[in-house]
C-alpha positions as CSV (number, residue, x, y, z in Angstrom):
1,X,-1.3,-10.0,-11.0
2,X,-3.2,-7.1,-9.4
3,X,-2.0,-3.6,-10.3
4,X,-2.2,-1.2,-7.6
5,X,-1.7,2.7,-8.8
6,X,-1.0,4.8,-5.7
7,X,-2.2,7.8,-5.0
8,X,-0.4,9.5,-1.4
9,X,-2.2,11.9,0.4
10,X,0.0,15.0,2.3
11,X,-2.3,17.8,3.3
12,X,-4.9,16.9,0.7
13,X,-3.0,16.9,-1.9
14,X,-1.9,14.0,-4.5
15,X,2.2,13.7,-3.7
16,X,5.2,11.3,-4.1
17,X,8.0,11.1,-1.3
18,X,11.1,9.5,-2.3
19,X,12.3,7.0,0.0
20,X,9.1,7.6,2.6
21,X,11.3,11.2,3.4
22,X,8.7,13.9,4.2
23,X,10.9,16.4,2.7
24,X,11.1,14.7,-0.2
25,X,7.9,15.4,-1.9
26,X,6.6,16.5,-5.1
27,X,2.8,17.4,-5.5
28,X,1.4,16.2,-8.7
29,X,-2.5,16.8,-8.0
30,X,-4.3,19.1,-5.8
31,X,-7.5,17.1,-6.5
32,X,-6.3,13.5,-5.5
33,X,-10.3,12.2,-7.1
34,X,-9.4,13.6,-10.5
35,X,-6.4,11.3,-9.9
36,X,-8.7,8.5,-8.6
37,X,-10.9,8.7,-11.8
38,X,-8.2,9.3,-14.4
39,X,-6.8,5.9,-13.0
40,X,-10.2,3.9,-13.3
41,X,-10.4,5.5,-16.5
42,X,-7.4,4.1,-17.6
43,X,-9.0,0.4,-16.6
44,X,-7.7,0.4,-13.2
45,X,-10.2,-2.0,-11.1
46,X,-7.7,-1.3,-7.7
47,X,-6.6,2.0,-5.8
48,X,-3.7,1.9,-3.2
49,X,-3.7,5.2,-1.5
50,X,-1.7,6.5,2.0
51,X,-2.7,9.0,4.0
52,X,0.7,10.0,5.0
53,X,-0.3,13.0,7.1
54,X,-2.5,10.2,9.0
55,X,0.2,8.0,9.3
56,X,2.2,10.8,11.7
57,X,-0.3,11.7,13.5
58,X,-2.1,8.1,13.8
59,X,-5.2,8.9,12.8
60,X,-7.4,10.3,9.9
61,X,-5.9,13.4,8.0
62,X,-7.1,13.8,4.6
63,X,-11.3,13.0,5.0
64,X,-12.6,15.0,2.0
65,X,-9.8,13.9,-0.5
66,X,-10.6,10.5,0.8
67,X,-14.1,11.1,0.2
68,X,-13.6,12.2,-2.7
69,X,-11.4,9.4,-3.7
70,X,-14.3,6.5,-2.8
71,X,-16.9,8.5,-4.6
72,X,-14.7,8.4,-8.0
73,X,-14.3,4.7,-7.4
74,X,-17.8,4.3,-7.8
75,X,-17.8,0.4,-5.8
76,X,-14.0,-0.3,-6.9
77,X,-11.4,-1.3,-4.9
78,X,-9.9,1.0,-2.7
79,X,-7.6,0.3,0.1
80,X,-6.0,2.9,2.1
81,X,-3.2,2.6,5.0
82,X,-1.9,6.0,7.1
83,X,-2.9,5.9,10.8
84,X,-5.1,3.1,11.0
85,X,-3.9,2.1,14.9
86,X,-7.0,1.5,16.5
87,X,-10.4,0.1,16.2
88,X,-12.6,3.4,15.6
89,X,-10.8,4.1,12.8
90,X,-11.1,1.0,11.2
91,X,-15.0,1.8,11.9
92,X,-14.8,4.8,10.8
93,X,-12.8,4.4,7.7
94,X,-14.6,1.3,6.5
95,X,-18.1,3.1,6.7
96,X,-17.2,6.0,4.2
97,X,-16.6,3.2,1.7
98,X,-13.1,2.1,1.6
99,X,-12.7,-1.8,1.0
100,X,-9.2,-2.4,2.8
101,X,-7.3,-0.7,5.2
102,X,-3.5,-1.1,5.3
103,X,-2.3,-1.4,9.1
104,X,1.2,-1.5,10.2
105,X,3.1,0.2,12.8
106,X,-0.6,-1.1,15.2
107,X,0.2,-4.8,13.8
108,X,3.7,-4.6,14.8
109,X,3.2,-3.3,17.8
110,X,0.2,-5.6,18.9
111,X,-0.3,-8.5,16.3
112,X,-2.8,-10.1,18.6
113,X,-4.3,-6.9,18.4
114,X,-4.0,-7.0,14.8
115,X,-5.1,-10.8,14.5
116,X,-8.3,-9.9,16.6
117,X,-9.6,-7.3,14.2
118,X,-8.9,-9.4,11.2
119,X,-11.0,-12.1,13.0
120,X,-13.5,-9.3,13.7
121,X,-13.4,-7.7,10.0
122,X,-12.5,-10.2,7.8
123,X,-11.3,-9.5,4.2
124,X,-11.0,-5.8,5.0
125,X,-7.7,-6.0,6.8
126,X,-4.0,-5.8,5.1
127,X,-0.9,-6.3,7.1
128,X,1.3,-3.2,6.1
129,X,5.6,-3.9,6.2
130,X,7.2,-1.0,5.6
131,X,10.9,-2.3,6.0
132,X,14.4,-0.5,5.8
133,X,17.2,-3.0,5.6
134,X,15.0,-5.9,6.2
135,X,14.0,-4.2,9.7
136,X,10.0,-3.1,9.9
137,X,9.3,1.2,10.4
138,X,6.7,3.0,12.2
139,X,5.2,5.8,12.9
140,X,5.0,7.3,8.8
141,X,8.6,5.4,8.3
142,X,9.9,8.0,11.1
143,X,11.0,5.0,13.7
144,X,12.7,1.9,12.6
145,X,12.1,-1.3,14.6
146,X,13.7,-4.5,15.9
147,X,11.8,-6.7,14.3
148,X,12.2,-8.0,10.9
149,X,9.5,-8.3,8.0
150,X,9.8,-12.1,8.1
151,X,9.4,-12.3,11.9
152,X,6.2,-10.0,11.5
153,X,4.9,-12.4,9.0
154,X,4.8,-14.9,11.0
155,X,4.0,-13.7,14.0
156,X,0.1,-12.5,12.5
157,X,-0.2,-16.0,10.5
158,X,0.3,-18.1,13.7
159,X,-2.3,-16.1,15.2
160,X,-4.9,-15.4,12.4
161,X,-5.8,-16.8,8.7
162,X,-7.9,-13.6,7.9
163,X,-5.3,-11.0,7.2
164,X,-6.5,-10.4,3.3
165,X,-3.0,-9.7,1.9
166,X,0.5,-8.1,3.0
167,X,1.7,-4.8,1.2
168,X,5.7,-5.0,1.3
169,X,7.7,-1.9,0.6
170,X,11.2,-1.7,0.5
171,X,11.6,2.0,1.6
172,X,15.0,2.4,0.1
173,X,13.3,1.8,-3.2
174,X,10.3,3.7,-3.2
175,X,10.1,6.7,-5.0
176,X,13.6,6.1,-6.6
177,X,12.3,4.6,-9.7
178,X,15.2,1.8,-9.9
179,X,13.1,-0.9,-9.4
180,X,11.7,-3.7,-6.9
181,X,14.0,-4.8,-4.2
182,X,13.0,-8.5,-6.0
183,X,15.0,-10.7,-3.2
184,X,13.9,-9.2,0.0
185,X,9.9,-9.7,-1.8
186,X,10.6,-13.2,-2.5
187,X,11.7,-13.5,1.3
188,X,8.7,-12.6,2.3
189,X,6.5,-14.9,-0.3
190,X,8.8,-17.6,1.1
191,X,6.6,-17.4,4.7
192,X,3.7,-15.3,4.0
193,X,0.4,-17.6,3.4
194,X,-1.3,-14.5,2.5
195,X,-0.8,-13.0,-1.1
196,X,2.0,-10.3,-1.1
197,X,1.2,-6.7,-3.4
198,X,5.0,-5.3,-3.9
199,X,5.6,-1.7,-3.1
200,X,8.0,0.2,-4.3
201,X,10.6,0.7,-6.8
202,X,8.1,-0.5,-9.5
203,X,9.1,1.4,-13.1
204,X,9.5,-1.2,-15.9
205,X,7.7,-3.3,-18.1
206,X,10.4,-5.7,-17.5
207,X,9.9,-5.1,-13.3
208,X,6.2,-5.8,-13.9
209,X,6.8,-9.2,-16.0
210,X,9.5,-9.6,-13.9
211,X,7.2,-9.8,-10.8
212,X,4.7,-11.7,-12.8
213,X,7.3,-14.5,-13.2
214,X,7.8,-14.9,-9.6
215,X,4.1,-15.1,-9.0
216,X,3.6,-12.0,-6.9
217,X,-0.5,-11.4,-6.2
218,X,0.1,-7.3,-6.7
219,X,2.2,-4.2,-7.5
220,X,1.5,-1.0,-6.3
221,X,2.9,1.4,-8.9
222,X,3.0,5.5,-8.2
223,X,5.8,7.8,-9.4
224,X,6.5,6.0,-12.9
225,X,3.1,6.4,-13.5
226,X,3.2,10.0,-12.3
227,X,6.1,10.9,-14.4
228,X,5.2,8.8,-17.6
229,X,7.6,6.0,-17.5
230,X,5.1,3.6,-17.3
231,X,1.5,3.8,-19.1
232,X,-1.3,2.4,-17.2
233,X,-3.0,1.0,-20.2
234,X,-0.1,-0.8,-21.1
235,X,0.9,-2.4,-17.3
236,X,-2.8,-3.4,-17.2
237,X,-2.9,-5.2,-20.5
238,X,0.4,-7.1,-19.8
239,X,-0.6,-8.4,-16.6
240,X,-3.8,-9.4,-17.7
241,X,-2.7,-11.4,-20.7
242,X,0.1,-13.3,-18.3
């Protein structure tokens, strides 16, 4: 299984929201690529990172931290989602180095959209379902929708096979620290024919082996991280040896 650490970006700065509430946040880094680098450090070969100032604007907010997160990467995997909603800024975004960009509230609005660019850039694209209650939200988790994760799903794979992965988050679970809404993810690995990374909630070693046993591709893991409950070193080495 892929481990993910995140890193979220709110003017520049390395932060955690709980429950995707703006409000909410508590800084832990004001140099997000000291972050980046104490994660690869740690053996990480994959970064997750938002741009949560992009994602309520809808379009690129934190450049240099950004920046400074690819260059700390030095050629690892770094996928980023947070106002991707258009074509330029996949272009743009994609030539200062990052490997994948996470789009969502674009996909749900337009999957054939969202299908044509994975076409157009293929194993660079992530479908992004950011759900509340089942139910997908927009716009930075500000809007909720009428359309469910698993109707999402399916709408992209009837129209494309070249959506790399899905990133699910249960946003009643992020940030909280009380682990994986596991039913709701196994929903969506019931229809998705592309590999699902878990979001949120992630704060065990018994939610990562947990998730290990029902053969979820990835976890993205932030605050237990941040706040020591879980060691990198340690998630790394157990999902490696599974």
């Amino acid at each position: 299984m892929e481990i993910w650490p995140a890193i979220d970006l709110l003017g520049g700065k390395c932060v955690r929201l709980q429950q995707g509430d703006y409000n909410r946040n508590t800084v832990f880094s004001d140099s997000p690529s000291e972050v980046a680098a104490r994660w690869f450090a740690a053996g990480s070969e994959f970064l997750h990172c938002v741009d949560l100032d992009g994602a309520k604007s809808g379009g690129i907010a934190n450049e240099p931290a950004i920046l400074g997160i690819v260059v700390a990467a030095n050629g690892r995997k770094v996928q980023l989602g947070g106002g991707v909603r258009n074509e330029a800024t996949i272009e743009r975004l994609l030539k200062l180095g990052l490997s994948r960009l996470v789009v969502g509230t674009a996909a749900l609005k337009d999957p054939a959209w969202f299908a044509k660019m994975c076409g157009r850039y293929p194993g660079h694209l992530v479908l992004g379902l950011d759900a509340l209650n089942g139910m997908v939200a927009t716009e930075g988790w500000l809007e909720n929708s009428q359309t469910s994760a698993c109707e999402l799903v399916d709408r992209v794979a009837q129209q494309t096979s070249d959506c790399v992965a899905v990133v699910y988050t249960d946003i009643s679970k992020d940030g909280m620290m009380a682990g994986p809404n596991f039913k709701s993810l196994a929903e969506i690995e019931a229809v998705s024919p592309f590999p699902v990374i878990c979001s949120g909630g992630v704060t065990t070693m018994q939610d990562v082996r947990d998730l290990i046993q029902q053969k979820t591709a990835g976890a993205i893991i932030g605050r237990s991280l941040y706040e020591g409950q879980l060691q990198l070193e340690d998630v790394l080495a157990t999902s490696r040896k599974q």
